[in-house]
LOPABA-548234 format. One record per atom (N, C-alpha, C): residue in three letters; x negated, y negated, z. Coordinates in steps of 0.02 Angstrom, whole numbers, plus 32768, in hexadecimal, padded with zeros to 4 digits. Layout:
ALAXYZ/...
This chain:
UNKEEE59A1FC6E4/UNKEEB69A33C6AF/UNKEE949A73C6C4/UNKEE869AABC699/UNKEE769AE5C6AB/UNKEE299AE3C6B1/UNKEE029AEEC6DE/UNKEDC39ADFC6E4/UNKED809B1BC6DD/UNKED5A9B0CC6D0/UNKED279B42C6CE/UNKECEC9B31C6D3/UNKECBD9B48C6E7/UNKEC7B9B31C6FC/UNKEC6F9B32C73D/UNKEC269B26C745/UNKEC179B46C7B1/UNKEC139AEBC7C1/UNKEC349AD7C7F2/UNKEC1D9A97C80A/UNKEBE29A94C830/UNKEBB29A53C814/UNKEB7B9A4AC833/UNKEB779A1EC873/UNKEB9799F0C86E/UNKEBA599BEC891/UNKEBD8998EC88C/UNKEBE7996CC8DB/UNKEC0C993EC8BD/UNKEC0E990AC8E9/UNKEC4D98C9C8DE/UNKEC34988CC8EC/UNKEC909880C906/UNKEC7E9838C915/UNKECC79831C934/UNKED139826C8E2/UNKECE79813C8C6/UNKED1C982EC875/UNKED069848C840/UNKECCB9861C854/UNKECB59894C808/UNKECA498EDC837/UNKECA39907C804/UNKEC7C9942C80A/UNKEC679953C7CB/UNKEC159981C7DA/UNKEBEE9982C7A8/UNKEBF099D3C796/UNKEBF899EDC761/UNKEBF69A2FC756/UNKEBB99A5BC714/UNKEBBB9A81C720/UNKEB979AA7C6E6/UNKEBC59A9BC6A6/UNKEBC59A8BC667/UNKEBD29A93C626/UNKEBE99ADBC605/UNKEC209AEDC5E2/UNKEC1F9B20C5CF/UNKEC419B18C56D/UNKEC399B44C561/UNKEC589B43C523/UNKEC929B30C510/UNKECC79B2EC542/UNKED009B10C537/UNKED019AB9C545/UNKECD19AABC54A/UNKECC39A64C54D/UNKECB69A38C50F/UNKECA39A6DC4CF/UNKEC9E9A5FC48C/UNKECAC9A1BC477/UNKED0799FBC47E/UNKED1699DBC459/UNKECF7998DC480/UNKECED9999C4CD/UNKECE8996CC4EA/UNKEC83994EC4D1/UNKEC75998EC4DA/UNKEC21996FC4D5/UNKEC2C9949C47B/UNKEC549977C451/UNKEC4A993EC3F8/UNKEC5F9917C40F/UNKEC8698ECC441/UNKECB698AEC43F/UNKEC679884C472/UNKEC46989EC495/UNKEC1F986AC4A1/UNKEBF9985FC4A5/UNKEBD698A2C46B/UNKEB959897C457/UNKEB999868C3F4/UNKEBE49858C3E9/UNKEBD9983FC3D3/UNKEBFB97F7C3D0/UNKEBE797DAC401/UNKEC0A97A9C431/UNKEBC79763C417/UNKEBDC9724C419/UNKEBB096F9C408/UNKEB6B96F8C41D/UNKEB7196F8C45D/UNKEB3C96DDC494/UNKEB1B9734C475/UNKEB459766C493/UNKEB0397A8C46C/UNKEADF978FC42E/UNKEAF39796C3FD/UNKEAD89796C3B7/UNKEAA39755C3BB/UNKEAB89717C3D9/UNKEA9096D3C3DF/UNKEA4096F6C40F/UNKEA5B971DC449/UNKEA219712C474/UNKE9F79760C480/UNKEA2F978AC46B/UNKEA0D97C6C47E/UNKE9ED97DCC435/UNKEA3397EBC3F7/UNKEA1197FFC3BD/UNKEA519832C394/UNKEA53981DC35D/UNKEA859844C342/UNKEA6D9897C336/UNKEA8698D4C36B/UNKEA899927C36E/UNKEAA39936C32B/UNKEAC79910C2FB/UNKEAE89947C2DD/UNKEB24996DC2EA/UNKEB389958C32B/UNKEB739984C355/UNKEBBA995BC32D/UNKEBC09981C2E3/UNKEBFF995FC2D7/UNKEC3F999CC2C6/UNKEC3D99E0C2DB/UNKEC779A09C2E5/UNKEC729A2AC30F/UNKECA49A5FC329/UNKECC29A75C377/UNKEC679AB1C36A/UNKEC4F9ACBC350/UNKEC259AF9C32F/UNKEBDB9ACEC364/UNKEBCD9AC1C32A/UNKEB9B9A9CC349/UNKEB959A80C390/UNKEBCA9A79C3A9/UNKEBC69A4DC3E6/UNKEBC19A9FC429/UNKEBE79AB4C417/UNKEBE39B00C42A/UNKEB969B2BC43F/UNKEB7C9B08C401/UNKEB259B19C3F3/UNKEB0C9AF7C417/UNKEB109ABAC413/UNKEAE79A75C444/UNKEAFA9A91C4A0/UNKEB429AA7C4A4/UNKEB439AB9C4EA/UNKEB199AFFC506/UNKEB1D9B2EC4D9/UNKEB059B71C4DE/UNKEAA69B54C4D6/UNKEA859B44C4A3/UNKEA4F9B43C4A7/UNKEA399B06C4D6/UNKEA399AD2C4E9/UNKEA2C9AAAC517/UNKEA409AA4C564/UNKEA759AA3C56E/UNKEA8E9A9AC597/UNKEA9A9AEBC5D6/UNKEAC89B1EC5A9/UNKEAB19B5EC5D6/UNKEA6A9B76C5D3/UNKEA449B73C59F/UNKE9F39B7DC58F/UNKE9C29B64C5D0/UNKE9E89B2CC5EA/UNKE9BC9B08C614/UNKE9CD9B1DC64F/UNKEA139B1FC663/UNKEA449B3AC6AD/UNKEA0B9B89C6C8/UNKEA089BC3C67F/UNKE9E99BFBC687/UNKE9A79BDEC68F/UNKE9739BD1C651/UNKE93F9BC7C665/UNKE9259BAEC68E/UNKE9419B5CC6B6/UNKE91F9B30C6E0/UNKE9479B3AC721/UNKE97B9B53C717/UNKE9959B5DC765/UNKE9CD9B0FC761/UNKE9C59AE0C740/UNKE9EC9A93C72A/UNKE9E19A9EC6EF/UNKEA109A43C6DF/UNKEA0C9A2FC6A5/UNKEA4999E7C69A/UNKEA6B99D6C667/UNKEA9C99A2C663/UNKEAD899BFC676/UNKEAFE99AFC6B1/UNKEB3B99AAC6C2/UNKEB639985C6AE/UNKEB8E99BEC69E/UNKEBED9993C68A/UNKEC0F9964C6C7/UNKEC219930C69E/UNKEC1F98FBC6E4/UNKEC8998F0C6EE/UNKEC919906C728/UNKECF7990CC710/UNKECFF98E2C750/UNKED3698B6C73E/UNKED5E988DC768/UNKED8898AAC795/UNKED9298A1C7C4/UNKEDBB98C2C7ED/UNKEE0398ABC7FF/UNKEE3398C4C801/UNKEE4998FCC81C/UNKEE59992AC7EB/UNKEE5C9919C788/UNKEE7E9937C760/UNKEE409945C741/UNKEE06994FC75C/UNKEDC4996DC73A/UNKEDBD996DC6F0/UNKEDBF991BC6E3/UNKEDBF9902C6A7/UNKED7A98EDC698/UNKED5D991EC652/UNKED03990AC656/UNKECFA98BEC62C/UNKECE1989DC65F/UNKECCE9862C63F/UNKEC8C984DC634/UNKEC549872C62B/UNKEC0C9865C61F/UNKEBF298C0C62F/UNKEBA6989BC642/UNKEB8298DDC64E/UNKEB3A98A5C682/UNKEB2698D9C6AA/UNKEAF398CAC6C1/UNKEACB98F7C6ED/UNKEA8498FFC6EE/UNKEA4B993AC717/UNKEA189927C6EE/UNKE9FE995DC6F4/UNKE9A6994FC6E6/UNKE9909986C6A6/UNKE95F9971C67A/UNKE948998FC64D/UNKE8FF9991C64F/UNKE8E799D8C64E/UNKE89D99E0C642/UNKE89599DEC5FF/UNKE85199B5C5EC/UNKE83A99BFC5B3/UNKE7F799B3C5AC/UNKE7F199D7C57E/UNKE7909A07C576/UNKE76699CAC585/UNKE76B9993C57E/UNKE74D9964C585/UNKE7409948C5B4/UNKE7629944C5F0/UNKE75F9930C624/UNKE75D9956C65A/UNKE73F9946C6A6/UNKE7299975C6D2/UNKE766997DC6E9/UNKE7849951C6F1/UNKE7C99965C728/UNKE80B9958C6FC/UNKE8499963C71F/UNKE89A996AC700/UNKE8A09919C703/UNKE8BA98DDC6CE/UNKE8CD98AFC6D0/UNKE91498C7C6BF/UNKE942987DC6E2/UNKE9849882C6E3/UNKE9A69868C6A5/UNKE9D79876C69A/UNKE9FD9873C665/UNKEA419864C669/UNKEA589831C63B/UNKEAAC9823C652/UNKEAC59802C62B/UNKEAEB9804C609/UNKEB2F97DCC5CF/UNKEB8297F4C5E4/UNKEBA297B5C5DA/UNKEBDA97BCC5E9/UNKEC0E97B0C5B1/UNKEC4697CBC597/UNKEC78979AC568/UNKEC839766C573/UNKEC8D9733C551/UNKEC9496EDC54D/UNKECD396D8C559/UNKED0796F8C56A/UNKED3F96E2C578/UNKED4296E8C5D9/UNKED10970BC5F6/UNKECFC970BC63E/UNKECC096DEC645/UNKEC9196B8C629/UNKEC639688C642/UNKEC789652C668/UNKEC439645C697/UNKEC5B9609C6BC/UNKEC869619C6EC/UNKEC91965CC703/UNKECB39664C73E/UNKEC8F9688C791/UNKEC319685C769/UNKEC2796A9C7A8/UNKEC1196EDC7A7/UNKEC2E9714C766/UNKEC25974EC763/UNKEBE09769C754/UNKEBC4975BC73C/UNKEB79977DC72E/UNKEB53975DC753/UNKEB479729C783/UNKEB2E971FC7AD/UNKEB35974EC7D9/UNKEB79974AC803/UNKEB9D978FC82E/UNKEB7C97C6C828/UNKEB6A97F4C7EE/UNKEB5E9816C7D5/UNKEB20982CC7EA/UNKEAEE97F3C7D7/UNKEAA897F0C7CE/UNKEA9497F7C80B/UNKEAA297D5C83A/UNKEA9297DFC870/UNKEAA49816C89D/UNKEAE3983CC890/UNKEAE49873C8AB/UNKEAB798A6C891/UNKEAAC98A9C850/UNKEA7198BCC821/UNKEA3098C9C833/UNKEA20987FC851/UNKE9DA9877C878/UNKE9D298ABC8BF/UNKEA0D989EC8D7/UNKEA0298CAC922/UNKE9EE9901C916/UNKEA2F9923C8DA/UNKEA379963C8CF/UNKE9EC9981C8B6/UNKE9D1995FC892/UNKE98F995AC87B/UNKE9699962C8BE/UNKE9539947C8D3/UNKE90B994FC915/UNKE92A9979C952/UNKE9739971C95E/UNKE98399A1C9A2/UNKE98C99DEC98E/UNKE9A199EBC94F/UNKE9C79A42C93C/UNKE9859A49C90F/UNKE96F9A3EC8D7/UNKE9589A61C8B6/UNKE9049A56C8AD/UNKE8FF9A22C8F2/UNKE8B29A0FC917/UNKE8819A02C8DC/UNKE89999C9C8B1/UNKE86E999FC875/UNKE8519960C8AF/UNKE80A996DC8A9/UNKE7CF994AC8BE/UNKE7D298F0C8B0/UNKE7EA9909C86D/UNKE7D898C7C83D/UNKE81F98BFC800/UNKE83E9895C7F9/UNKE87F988BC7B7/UNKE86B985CC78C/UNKE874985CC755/UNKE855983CC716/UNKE89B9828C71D/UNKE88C97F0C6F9/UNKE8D197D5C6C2/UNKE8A897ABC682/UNKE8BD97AAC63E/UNKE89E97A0C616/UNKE8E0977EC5EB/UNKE8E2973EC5CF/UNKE914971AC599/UNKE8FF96EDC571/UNKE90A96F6C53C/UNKE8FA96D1C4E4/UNKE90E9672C516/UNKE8DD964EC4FE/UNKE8CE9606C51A/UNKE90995D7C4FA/UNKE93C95F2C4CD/UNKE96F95B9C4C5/UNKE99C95C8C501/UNKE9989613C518/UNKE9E3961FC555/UNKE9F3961BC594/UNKE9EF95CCC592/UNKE9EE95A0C5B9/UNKEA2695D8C603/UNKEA6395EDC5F6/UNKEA76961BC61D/UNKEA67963BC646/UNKEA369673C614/UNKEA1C96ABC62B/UNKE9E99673C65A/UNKE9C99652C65F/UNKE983963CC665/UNKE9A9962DC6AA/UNKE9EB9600C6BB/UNKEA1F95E5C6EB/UNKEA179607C720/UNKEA39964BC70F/UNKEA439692C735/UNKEA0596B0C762/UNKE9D296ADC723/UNKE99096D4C73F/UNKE96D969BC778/UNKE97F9657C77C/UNKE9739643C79A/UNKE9999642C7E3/UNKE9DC9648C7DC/UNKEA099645C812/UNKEA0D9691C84E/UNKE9E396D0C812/UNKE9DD9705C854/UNKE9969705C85F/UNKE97996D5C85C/UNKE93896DAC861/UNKE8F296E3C85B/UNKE8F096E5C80C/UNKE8C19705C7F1/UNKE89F96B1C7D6/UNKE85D96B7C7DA/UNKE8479696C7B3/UNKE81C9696C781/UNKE810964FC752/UNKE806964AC716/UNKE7BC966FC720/UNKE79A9682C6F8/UNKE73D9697C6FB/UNKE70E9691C6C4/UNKE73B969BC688/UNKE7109684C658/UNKE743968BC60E/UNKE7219673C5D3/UNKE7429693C59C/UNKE72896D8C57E/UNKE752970DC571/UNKE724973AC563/UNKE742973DC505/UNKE713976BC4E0/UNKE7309777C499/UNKE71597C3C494/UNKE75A97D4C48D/UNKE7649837C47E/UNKE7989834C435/UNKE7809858C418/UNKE7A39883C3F4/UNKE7DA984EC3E1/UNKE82C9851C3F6/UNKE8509829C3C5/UNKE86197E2C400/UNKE84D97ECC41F/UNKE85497ADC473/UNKE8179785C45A/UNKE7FE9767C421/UNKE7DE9750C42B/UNKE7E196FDC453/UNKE7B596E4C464/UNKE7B696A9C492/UNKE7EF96A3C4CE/UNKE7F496E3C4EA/UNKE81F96E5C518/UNKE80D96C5C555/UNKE83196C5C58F/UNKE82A9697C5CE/UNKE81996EBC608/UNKE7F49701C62A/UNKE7E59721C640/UNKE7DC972CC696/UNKE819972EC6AB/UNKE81D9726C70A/UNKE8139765C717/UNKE808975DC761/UNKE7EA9797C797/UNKE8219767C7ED/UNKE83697BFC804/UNKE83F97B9C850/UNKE8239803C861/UNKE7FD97DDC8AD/UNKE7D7980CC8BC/UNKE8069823C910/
């Protein structure tokens, strides 16, 4: 598979990379994937156009501005992207909480856990975050799984903007 993007990190079967525009068809296929639309929120990302937009304004927006942001998550050895996962600042909160969804035809194997936790390192050893938020809507039981398994814990419910009654962890 012809590859593109700077690798951030990696793990004994993933590696995590920057996102680029040629990733288009992959981000519509799983941003509009069950578990997205159920837990994160339906973008709108329903042609190659738009999704193009969603990568350019979010995702490189954040790489430039914050120095991070959500990594393309590829299986190894045929650097096949099967999720995304890193950290997102937002105006609301003091520090970068983590972020992570996978396609549903890879759950249950390990992978966004894998992920997350290389995530976490990459987080406090490379890019020296004090403090990692993780923040997930209270039905996703998953997400809630995960954030528990690299370590973050629960702290309160918070209500922002469209997260309302969300579940709200901290690792310090």
């Amino acid at each position: 598979m012809d590859y593109k993007g700077m690798i951030i990190l990696q793990t004994k079967r993933l590696s995590l990379s920057e996102a680029n525009l040629d990733d288009a068809h992959f981000f519509m296929e799983l941003m509009n994937s069950a578990n997205w639309l159920q837990h994160i929120g339906d973008r709108g990302i329903d042609d190659i156009k738009k999704a193009e937009n969603y990568i350019e304004d979010s995702l490189l927006n954040s790489y430039r501005k914050n120095g991070f942001g959500l990594y393309k998550v590829l299986l190894k050895p045929l650097m096949e992207p099967v999720g995304i996962c890193g950290f997102v600042k937002r105006d609301y909160l003091e520090h970068p909480d983590i972020g992570f969804a996978i396609l549903p035809k890879f759950e249950g194997k390990g992978y966004t856990t894998e992920a997350a936790l290389a995530t976490i390192s990459y987080g406090f050893e490379v890019l020296k975050f004090p403090t990692i938020f993780g923040i997930t809507t209270e039905d996703n039981h998953g997400s809630k799984k995960i954030l528990d398994k690299i370590g973050l814990r629960y702290i309160e419910k918070i209500k922002k903007r469209r997260i309302d009654q969300s579940y709200f962890y901290i690792l310090k």
